[in-house]
N, C-alpha and C positions, 0 to 999 in steps of 0.2 A: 638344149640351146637356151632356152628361158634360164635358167637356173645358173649357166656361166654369165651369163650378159648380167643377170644380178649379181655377182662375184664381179665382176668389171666396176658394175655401177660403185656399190660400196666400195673396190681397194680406190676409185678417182677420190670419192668422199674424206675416205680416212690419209687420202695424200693432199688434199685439198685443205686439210683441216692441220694437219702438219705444218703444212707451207704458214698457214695462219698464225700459229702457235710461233714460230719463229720468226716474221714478220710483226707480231706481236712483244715481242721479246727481245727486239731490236729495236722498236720504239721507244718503250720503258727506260732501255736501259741506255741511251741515246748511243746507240752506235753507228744508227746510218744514217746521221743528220749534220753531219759536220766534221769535214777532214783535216787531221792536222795539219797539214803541208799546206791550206790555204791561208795566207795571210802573213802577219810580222808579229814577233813575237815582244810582250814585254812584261814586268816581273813589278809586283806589289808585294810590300811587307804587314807581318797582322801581329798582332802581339796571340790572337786566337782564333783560330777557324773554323773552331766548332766542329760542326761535321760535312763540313766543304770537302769536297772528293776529286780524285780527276775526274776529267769529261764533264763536270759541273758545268752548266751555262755561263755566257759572263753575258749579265743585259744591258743595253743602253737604252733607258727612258723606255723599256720593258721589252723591246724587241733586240731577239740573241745577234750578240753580233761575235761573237768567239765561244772560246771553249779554254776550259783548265788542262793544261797540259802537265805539269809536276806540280807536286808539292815538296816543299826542301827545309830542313830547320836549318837554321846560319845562328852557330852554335857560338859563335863571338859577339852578337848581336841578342842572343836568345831572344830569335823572333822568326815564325813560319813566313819562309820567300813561294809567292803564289806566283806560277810562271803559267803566263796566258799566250794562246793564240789568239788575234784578232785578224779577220777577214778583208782583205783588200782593200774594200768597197769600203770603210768606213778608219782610214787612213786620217784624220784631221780631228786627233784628239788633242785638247790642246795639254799642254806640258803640265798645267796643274788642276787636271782631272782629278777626283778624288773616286777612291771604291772604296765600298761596303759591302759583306758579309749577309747577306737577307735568307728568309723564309719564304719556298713560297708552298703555296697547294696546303692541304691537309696531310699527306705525308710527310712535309718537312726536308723536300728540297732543299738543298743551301746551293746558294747561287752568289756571282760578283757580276754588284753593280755599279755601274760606273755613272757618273755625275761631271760632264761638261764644266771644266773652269772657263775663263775670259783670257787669257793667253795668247799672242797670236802664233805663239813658237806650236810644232805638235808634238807629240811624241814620236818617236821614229821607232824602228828594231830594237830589241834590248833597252828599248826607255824603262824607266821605274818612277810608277807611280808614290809620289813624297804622302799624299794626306790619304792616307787611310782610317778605318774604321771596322775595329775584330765583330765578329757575329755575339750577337747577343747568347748567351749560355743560359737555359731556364733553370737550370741545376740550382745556378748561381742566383738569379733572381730567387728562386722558392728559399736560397738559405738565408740570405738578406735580409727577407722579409719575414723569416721566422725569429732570426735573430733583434731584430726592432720591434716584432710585435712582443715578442718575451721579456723586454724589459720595460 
C-alpha cells in the first residue's frame, strides 16, 4: 500500500511538472497571450526588420496593445509590409502614428512600437501606417564603424 501511494504521489509530480514545462513554453513563446481575431487590423512598411517575427508585440508607450500577424515583402516597392493586429480597446490611433522596429530584454526581442501623432483623423481597419522607422541591424553598425575607424 505504502509503496503504490508513492508511485501515485510521483506520476501527480512528474504530470505536475509537464503541465509546467508547457505552461512555460507558452509564455516564452507568446501563444496564449493575445488572440488574433481580437481587434482591427493595419499594415506598416520598413525598408528592414531585422529580426521581427510573427507574434512579435506591437507596444504603445510600452504597454502591448497587438500582435504581428504576417510579414509580406511587396516586391514592387522592395520594402517588408508588417501587418498587425490591434486590440479594440485602443481603437484611436491617430492617422499619422509613426512605428519603429525596437529591442527589447537581453535576448533581443524585436518588437513594433508605435508613437502617437497629433491627427484627429484615426486609423481605422487596413489603415497603413506612412512614417516608419526599420530596426537598427548591429551587423551593420559593427561594419560602419569598422570601416571609419580603418581609414
Amino acid at each position: 500500500m505504502y509503496s503504490k501511494m508513492t508511485e501515485i504521489a510521483v506520476g501527480l509530480f512528474v504530470a505536475a511538472g509537464v503541465v509546467a514545462l508547457v505552461m512555460l513554453a507558452m509564455k516564452v513563446s507568446n501563444l496564449g497571450a493575445f488572440s488574433d481575431t481580437e481587434g482591427y487590423t493595419i499594415n506598416a512598411r520598413f525598408e528592414n526588420i531585422g529580426g521581427l517575427k510573427v507574434r512579435s508585440p506591437v507596444r504603445l508607450g510600452g504597454v502591448r496593445v497587438g500582435r504581428v500577424n504576417a510579414i509580406n515583402y511587396d516586391q514592387n516597392r522592395y520594402e517588408a509590409v508588417v501587418e498587425m493586429t490591434i486590440a479594440n480597446g485602443y481603437d484611436r490611433l491617430p492617422i499619422d502614428t509613426s512605428a519603429n522596429i525596437f529591442t527589447s530584454g537581453l535576448l533581443g526581442e524585436q518588437y513594433v512600437g508605435l508613437e502617437p501623432g497629433a491627427e484627429e483623423e484615426y486609423l481605422g481597419s487596413g489603415g497603413v501606417i506612412e512614417l516608419t522607422q526599420s530596426a537598427i541591424v548591429i551587423e551593420q553598425l559593427i561594419g560602419q564603424f569598422l570601416l571609419n575607424s580603418a581609414e
